[in-house]
C-alpha positions in Angstrom: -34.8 21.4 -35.4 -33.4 23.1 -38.8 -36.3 25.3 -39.1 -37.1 27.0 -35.6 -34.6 28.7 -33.4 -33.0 26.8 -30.9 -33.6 27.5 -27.4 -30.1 29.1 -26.2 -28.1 26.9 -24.3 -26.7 27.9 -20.6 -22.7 27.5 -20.3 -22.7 24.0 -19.2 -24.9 22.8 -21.5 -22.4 24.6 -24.4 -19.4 22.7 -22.9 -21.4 18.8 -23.2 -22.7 19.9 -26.6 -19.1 20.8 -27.3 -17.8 17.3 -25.9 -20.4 15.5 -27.9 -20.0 17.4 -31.1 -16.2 16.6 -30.6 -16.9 12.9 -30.1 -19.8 12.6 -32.9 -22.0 10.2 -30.9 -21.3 8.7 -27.7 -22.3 7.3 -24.1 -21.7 9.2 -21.0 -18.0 7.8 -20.2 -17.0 9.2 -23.4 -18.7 12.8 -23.1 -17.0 13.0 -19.9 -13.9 12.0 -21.4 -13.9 14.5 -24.0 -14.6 17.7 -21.7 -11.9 19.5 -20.4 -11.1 19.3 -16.5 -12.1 19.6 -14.2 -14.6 17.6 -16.0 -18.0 17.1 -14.4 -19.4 14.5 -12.6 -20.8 12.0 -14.4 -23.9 11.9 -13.3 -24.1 15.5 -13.6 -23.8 14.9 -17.4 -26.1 12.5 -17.1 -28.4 15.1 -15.7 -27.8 17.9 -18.3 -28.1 15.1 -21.3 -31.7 14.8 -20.4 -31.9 18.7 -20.1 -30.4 18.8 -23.5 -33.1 16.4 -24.9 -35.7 18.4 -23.6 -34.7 20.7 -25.3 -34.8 18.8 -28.7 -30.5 19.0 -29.0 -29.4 15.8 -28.3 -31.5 11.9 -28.6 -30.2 8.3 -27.9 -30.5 4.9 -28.8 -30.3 2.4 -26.3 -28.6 -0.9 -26.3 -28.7 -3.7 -23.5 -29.4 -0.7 -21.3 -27.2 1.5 -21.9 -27.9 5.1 -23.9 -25.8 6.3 -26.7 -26.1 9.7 -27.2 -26.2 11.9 -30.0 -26.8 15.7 -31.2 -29.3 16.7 -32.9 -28.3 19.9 -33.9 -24.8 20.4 -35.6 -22.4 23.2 -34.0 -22.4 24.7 -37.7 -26.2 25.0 -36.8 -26.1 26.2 -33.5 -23.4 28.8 -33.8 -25.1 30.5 -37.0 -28.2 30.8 -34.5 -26.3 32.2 -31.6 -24.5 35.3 -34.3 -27.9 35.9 -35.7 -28.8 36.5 -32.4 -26.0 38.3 -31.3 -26.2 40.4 -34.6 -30.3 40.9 -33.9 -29.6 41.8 -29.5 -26.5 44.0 -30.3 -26.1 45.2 -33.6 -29.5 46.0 -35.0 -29.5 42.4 -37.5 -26.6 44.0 -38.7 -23.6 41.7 -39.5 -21.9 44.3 -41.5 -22.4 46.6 -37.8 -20.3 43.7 -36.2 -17.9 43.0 -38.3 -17.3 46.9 -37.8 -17.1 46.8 -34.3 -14.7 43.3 -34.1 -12.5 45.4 -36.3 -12.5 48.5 -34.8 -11.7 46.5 -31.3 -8.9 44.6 -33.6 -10.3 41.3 -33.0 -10.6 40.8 -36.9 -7.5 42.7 -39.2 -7.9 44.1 -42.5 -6.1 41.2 -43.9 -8.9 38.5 -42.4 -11.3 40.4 -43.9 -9.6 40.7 -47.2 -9.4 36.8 -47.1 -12.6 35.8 -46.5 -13.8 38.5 -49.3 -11.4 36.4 -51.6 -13.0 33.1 -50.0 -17.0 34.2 -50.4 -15.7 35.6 -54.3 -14.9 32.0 -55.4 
């Protein structure tokens, strides 16, 4: 899936990515285990794992029975995707527009921006 855009995820779907991204690979106990409560039923994780392989994020391998699940798509992946979108739907493709308008909102300072200018220079 690292050439074509992702299909965008609804808000449950983000929090199990986020519990199996946390977890690296795991069975449905464990994704359960990682999201924060009230966490879902399991077999409503169950339900929105196969969602998510439908949707080409996650696949699993199986053993005696069971399925161990894992993403296919890394969050370092997924949330470049979602800001270019954001960028393309709000600001014109323009990161430099956003960056203006989280700063102007003071959700970034001057001095975050000065240190990731001095962390791109290296």
């Amino acid at each position: 899936m690292k050439t074509q855009e992702t299909k965008e995820l609804t808000h449950a779907e983000e929090q199990v990515m986020q519990a199996l991204w946390a977890v690296g690979q795991g069975y449905a106990n464990e994704i359960v285990a990682a999201m924060a409560e009230p966490k879902p039923a399991y077999n409503t994780i169950l339900t929105i794992v196969r969602i998510l392989e439908k949707k080409g994020y996650v696949d699993h391998e199986t053993f005696n029975r069971a399925n161990r699940y894992y993403p296919l798509v890394s969050r370092e992946e997924y949330s470049g995707q979602m800001l270019g979108r954001l960028a393309r739907n709000y600001f014109g493709s323009s990161f430099r527009s956003m960056v203006s308008f989280l700063v102007d909102r003071k959700d970034v300072s001057i001095e975050d921006l000065d240190t990731l200018i001095k962390e791109v220079e290296k």
